[in-house]
C-alpha positions in Angstrom: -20.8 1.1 -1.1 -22.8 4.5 -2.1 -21.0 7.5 -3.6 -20.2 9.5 -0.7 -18.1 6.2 0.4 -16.7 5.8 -2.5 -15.4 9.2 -2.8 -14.3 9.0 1.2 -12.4 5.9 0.7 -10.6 7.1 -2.2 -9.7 10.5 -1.0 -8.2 8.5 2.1 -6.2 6.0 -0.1 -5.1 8.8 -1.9 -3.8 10.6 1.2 -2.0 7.8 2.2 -0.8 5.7 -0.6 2.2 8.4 -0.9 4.2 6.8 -3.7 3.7 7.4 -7.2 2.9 4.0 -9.7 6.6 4.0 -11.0 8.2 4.6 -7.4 6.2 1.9 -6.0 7.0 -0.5 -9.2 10.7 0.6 -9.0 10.6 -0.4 -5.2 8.6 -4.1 -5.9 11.5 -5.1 -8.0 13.5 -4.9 -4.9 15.3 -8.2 -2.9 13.9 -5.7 0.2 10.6 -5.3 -1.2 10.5 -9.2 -1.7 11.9 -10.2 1.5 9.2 -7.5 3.9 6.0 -9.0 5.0 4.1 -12.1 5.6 4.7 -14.6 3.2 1.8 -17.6 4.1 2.3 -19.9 1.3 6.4 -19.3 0.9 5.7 -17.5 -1.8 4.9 -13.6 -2.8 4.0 -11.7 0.7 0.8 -10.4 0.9 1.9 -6.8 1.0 4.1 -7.6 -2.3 1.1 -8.9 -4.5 -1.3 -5.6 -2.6 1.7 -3.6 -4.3 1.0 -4.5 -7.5 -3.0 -4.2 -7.1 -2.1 -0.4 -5.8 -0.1 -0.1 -8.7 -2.7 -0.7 -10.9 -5.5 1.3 -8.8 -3.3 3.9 -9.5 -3.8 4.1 -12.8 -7.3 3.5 -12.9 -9.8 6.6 -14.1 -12.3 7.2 -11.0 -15.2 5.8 -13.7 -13.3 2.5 -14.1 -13.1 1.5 -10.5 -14.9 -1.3 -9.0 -16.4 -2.9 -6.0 -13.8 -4.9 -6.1 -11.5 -2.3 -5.9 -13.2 -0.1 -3.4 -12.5 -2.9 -1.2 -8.7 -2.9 -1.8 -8.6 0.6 -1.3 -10.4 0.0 1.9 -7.8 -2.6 2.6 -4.7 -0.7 2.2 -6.0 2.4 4.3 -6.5 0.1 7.4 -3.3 -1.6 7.3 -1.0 1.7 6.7 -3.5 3.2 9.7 -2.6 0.0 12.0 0.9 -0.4 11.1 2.1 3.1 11.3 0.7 3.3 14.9 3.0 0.2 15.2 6.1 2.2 14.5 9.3 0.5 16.0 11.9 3.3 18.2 14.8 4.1 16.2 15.9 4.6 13.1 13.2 3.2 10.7 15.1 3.8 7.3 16.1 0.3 6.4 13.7 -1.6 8.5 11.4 -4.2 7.7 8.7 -2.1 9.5 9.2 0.6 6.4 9.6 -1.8 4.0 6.3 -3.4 4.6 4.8 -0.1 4.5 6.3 0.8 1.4 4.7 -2.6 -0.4 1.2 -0.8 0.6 2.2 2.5 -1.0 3.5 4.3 1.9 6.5 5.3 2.7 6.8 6.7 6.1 9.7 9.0 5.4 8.6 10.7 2.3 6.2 13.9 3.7 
């Protein structure tokens, strides 16, 4: 990935990812948080352990980022694209809709 990508991707990460490190801790310690997602083993969901990555991206200086990294980033933009065109009808405050969103970073109700 060359520069200008690197600075796209994380300007759209940024843009998206719309909770701060200790919001989106403070929500992964949550039995909702826990519960949301896919879990394909039984164990931690996918969106639960891509929490915890964003987490950590978030507090990463721009010079310390890596490949690696790029690609989460790149990760966690499509998936908060895809699922918020997925939005259920209704009210979407305690859904598992939000809360899956909310283990990527986003919270759909926050502006």
């Amino acid at each position: 990935m060359d520069t200008e990508e690197q600075h796209a991707t994380r300007q759209e990460f940024h843009r998206l990812v719309n909770l701060t490190p200790a919001a989106l801790e403070k929500w992964l310690a949550t039995d909702a948080s826990r519960e949301a997602g896919l879990h394909p083993d039984g164990g931690e969901s996918v969106g639960h352990a891509s929490g915890r990555r964003i987490v950590e991206l978030l507090r990463t200086k721009k010079a310390d980022l890596s490949d690696s990294d790029y690609e989460h980033m790149r990760k966690v933009v499509g998936y908060i694209h895809r699922h918020l065109a997925q939005r259920p009808s209704g009210n979407t405050e305690d859904s598992r809709w939000r809360h899956s969103l909310m283990n990527w970073g986003h919270d759909p109700l926050e502006r």
